[in-house]
N, C-alpha and C positions, 0 to 999 in steps of 0.2 A: 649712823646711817647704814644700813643693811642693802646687799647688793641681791639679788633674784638666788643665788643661790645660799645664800649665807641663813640662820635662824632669825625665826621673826620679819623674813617677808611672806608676804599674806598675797595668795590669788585676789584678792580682792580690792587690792591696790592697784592689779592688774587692769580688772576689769572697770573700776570707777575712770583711767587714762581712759579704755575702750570706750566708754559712756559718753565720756566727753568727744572723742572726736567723730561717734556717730552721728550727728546733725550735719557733719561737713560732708561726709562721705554720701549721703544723700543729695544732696548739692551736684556733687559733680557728676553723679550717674546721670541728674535730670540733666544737666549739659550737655553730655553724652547725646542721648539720645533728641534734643533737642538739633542737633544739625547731623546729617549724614556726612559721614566718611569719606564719601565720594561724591562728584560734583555730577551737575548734571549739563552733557554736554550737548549744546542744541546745533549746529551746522547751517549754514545757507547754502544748500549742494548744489541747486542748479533754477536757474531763471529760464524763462520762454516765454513768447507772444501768445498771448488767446484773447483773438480777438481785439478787444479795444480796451484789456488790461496787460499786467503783466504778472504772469506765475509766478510763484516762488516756490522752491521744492527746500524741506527743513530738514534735516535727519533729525531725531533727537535718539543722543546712545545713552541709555540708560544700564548699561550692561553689569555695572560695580553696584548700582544704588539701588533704593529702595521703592516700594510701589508709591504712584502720584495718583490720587483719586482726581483730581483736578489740577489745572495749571493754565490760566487767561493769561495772556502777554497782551501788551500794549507797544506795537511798532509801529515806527515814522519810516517811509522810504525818503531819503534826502534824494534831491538831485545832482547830478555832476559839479554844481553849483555849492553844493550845501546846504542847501534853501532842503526846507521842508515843505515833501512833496503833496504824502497821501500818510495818513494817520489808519491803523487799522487793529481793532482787539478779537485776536484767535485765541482760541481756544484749543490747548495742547494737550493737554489730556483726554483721557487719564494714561498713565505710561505704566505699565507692567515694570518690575523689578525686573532686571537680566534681561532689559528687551531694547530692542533697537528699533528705533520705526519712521518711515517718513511721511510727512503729510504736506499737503500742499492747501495755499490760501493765494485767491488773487488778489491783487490792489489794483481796483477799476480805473480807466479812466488815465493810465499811468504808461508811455512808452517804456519798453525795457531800456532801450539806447540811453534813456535818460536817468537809470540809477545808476547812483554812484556807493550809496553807503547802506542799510539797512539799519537801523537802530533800536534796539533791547531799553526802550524809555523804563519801562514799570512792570511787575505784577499785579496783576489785576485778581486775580485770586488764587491762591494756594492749598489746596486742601491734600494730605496725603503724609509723604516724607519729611516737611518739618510744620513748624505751627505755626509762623509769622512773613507774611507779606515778605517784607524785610530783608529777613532768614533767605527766602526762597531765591529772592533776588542777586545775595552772596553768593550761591552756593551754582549759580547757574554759569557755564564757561560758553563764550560763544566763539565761533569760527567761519569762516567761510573760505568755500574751493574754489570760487568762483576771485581771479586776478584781478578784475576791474569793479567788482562791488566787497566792498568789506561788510562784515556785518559786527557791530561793538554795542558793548552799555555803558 
C-alpha cells in the first residue's frame, strides 16, 4: 500500500475518489439553493375599523432573502372564541429581495373587537425564492405587534 507521497501512487487514484463523490456534491448544492437562508418574515402590525370590515396592516421583511415573484396566503381570522371567523386568499407578492413592505387586505363583514387570532392556514401559491408550496410554508416566520390578536401557522 503506497501513501500520496511515496512511489507508485498515481493522480489517478486521485481523481477516480473525485469521480465518485461528484454525483453527491451535486445533490447538496440543489439543496442549497432549493430553500433560502433566510426566512421570510410576515407581521400583523396593525388592525383598524373600515367600515363594516376590519383592516389588517402585514409587514412582510424580506430584508436577508431572496426575490418572491409570487406569494398567495390562505388566512382564517378566528374569533375571541376560536371559532373560525372570515377565511380570506391575499396575495403577497411579489416581494423584492432586501425589501421590506406593508400591504394591507380587509376581512369584510368582520368587527375588529371581535379578533382574537389571525391564522397562516396554507400557501396558495409560491413562485420565486423556493420551488414548493410546502418549502414556502417552512420557511415563512409569523409575528404579530398587535397584544390581543396573535397571528400563528
Amino acid at each position: 500500500m503506497s501513501t500520496w507521497n511515496e512511489p507508485g501512487f498515481t493522480a489517478g487514484s486521485v481523481f477516480a475518489c473525485l469521480a465518485l463523490l461528484l454525483p453527491f456534491s451535486g445533490t447538496a448544492l440543489a439543496q442549497d439553493r432549493a430553500s433560502p437562508s433566510s426566512p421570510l418574515r410576515i407581521e400583523l402590525n396593525k388592525i383598524e375599523a373600515s367600515g363594516e370590515s376590519c383592516r389588517t396592516y402585514f409587514l412582510i421583511d424580506n430584508q436577508k432573502g431572496e426575490n418572491w415573484k409570487s406569494l398567495k396566503l390562505d388566512l382564517f381570522a378566528l374569533d375571541t372564541d376560536g371559532v373560525a371567523a372570515k377565511r380570506l386568499a391575499v396575495e403577497v407578492g411579489p416581494v423584492p429581495r432586501r425589501k421590506t413592505l406593508i400591504k394591507l387586505f380587509d376581512f369584510p363583514g368582520l368587527n375588529c373587537s371581535r379578533f382574537g387570532r389571525v391564522l397562516l392556514n396554507d400557501v396558495l401559491t409560491c413562485e420565486g425564492a423556493i420551488s414548493s408550496r410546502e418549502d414556502c410554508l417552512s420557511v415563512i416566520e409569523t409575528a404579530s405587534k398587535i397584544d390581543t390578536v396573535s397571528f400563528v401557522k
